[in-house]
C-alpha positions in Angstrom: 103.7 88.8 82.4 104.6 87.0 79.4 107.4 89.2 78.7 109.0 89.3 82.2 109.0 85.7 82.0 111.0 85.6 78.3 113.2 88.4 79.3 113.6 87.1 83.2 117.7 87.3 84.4 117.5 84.2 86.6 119.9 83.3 89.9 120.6 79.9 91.5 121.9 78.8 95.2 121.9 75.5 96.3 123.0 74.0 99.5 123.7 70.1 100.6 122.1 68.7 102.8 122.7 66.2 105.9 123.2 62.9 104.0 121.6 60.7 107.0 117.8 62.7 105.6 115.8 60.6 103.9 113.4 63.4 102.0 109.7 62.1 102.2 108.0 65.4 101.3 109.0 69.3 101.0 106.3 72.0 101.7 106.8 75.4 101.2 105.0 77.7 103.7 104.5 81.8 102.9 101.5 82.1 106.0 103.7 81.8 109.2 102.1 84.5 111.1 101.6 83.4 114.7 104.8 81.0 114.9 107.8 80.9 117.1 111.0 79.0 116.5 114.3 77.9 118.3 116.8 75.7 117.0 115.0 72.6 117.7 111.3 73.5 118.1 108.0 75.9 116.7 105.9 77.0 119.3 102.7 79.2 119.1 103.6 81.7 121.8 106.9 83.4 122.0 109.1 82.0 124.2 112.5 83.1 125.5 114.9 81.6 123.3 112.3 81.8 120.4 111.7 84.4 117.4 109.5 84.8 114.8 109.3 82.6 111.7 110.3 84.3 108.5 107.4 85.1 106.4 108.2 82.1 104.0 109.8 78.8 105.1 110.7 75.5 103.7 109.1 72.6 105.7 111.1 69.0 105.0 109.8 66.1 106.2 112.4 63.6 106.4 112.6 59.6 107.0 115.6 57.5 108.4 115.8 54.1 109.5 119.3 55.0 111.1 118.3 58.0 112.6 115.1 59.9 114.1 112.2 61.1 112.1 112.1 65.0 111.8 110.7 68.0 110.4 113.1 70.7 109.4 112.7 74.1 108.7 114.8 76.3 106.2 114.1 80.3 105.3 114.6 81.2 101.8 118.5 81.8 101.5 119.0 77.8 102.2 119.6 78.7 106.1 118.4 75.7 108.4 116.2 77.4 111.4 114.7 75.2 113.4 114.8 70.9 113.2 113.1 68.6 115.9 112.1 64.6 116.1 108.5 63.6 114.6 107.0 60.3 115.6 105.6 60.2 112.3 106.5 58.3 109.3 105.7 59.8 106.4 105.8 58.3 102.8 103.5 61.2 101.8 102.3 64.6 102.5 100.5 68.5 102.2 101.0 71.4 103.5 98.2 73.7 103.4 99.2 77.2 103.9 95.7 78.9 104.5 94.7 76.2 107.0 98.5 76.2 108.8 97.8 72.4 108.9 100.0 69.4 107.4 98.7 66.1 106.1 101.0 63.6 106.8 100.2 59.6 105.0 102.1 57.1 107.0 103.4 53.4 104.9 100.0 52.4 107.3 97.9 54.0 105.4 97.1 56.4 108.2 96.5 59.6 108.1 97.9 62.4 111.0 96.7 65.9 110.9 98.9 68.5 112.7 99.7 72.2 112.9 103.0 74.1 111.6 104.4 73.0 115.1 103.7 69.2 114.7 101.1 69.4 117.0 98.6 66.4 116.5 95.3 67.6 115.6 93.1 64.5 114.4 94.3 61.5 113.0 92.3 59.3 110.5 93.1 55.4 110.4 93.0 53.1 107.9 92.4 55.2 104.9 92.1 53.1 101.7 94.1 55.4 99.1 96.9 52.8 97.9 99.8 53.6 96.6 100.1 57.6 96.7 101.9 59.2 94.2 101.7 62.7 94.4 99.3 65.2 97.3 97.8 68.2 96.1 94.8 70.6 97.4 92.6 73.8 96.9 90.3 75.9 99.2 88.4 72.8 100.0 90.2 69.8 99.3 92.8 67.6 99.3 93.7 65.8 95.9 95.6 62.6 96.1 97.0 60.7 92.9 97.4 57.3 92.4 98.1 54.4 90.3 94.6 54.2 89.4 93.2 57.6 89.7 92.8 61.0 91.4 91.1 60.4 95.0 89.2 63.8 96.3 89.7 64.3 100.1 87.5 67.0 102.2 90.1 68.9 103.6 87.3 70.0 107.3 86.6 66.6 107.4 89.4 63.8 105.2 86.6 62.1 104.3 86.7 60.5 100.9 84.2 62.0 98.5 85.1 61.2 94.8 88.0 59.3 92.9 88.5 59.6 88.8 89.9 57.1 87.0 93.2 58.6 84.8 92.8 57.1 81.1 95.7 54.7 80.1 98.3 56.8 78.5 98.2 58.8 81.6 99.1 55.6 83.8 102.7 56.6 84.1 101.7 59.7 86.4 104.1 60.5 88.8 102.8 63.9 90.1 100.1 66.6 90.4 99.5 70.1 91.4 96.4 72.3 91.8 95.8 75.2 89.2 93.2 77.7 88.3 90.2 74.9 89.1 92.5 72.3 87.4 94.8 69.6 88.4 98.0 69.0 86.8 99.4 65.8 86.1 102.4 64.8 85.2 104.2 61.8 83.1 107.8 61.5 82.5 107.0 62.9 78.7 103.3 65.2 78.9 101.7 67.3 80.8 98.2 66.7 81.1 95.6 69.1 82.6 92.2 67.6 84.2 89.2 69.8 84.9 87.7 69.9 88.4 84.2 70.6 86.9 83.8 68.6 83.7 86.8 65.8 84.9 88.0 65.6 81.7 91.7 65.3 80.8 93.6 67.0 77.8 97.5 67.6 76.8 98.8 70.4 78.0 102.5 69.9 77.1 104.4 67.4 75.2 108.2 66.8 75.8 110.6 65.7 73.3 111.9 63.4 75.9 111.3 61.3 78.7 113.0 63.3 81.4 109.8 65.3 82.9 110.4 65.1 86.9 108.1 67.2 88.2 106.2 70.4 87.6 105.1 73.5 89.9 102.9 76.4 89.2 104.9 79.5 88.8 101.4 82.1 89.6 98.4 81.5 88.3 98.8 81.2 84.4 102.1 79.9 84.6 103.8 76.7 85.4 107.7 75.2 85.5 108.6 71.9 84.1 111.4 70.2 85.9 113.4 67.9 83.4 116.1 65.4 84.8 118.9 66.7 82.3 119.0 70.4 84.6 116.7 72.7 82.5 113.0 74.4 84.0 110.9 75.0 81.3 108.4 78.0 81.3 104.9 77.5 80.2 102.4 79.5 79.8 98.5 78.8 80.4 98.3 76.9 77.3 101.0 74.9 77.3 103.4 76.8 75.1 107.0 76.8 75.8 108.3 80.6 76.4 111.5 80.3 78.3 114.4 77.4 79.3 116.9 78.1 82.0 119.6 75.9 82.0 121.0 75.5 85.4 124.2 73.9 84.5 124.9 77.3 82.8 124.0 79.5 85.9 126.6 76.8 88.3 124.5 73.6 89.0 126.8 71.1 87.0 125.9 69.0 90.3 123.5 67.2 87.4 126.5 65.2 85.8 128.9 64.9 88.9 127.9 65.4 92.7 129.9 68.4 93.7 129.9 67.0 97.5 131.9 63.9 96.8 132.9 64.3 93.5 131.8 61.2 91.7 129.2 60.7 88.9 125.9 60.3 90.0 121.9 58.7 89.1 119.5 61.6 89.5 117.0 59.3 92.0 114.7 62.3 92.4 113.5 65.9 91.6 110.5 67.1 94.6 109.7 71.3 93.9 107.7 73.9 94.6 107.2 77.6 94.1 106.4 81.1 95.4 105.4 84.2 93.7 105.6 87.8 95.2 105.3 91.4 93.6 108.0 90.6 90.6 110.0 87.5 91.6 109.0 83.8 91.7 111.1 81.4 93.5 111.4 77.5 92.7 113.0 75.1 95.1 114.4 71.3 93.8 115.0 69.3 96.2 117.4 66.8 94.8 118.1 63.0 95.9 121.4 61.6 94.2 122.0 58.0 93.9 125.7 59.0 95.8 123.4 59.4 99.0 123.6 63.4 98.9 120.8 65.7 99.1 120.8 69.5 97.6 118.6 72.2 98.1 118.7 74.3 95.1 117.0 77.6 94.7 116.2 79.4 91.6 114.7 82.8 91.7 113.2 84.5 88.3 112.7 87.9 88.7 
């Protein structure tokens, strides 16, 4: 595995995306067995009008205080299938692919369950997580980072069971993901790995800058670090560097001028994810520019 990875021949794709989407979270789904869509709804019975979902779809939940709230739903190639209104507001949120559920945290500090259709299945109020930075989860449950720690949510039930306090140099977290009974966390300079049975924390990865955005788990001993200046770095399990695509170099030179409008730009955010089959994984930035444009970027390492 080590090898593919080091010898990979990577492609990129990106897209740009409706300007008026404010993106709040992006989930990516590969169990849609059992849905139905049309151009402006899922349904869990086939309809006339409706076909299958793809076998892996991108789920964006999207903000707008000019414009309604909705989910929309993109296959693999960048191709929008399927958008509709949400009464939600979400400032944070999970997909969880073996449960087809979502877990959508309102501003409220709220908590809405629903299906891949936006069905409401339970909703939990008043749920005392402050400021969330980051949503993660496992088999069981759901992991939620925050300023202060790492809150654990039972997925059957969203109650609260445990919360870990992150030591100081990690207070800069600004992400997590789930990996091999481990959660990652990330600053804008390390990656640090905590252990869901001891809950101790160690350095997995240190960056020679600050420009760490966010991080995804390749398959299960690997993981991509997203950096602000346009490069993914490759790590293994142990936090050792073994490949950097630079996406300038394979077309996205988007990272020093907005190729939408043309003008120079901030880099306001970096949200990914990832999906592994046979011999290909695919990683997905989602990309908010300080010019107000939104790109969907696809890089697939095969």
């Amino acid at each position: 595995m080590v090898e593919r990875f080091k010898t990979c021949q990577p492609s990129l794709s990106a897209i740009h995306m409706d300007v008026r989407l404010l993106i709040a979270f992006v989930g990516l789904c590969y169990k849609t067995d059992g849905y139905f869509y049309s151009g402006q709804s899922l349904s869990k019975t086939c309809q006339p009008g409706f076909q299958a979902l793809p076998r892996a779809c991108v789920f964006v939940f999207c903000n707008s205080s000019r414009y309604p709230r909705c989910v929309s739903v993109y296959n693999f190639d960048g191709a929008l299938l399927s958008r509709w209104s949400t009464p939600y507001e979400v400032a944070s949120g999970e997909l969880v692919n073996h449960l087809q559920q979502c877990f959508l945290l309102n501003g409220s500090q709220s908590l809405t369950v629903t299906d891949l259709a936006g069905t409401q299945l339970r909703t939990i109020q008043h749920v005392q997580l402050g400021s969330v930075l980051g949503m993660t989860h496992d088999m069981d449950k759901l992991y939620i980072l925050g300023h202060s720690g790492v809150q654990f949510m039972s997925l059957e039930t969203c109650e609260l069971q445990t919360k870990i306090k992150i030591s100081h140099d990690i207070k800069e977290a600004h992400s997590i993901v789930h990996r091999n009974r481990s959660l990652i966390i990330t600053t804008s300079s390390a990656v640090y790995r905590m252990s869901l049975r001891t809950h101790q924390f160690s350095k997995l990865y240190q960056s020679g800058s600050s420009n760490i955005r966010c991080v995804a788990e390749l398959c299960s001993e690997f993981l991509a670090v997203c950096d602000s200046d346009g490069s993914v770095k490759i790590l293994d399990g142990n936090g050792r560097e073994i490949k950097v695509i630079e996406l300038v170099s394979l077309g996205a030179n988007y990272f020093t001028r907005c190729q939408n409008c043309g003008i120079n730009y901030r880099l306001e955010s970096v949200r990914c994810c990832s999906f592994s089959r046979e011999s290909t994984s695919t990683l997905l930035l989602f990309l908010s520019l300080s010019c107000t444009h939104r790109v969907l970027v696809r890089l697939c390492i095969s």
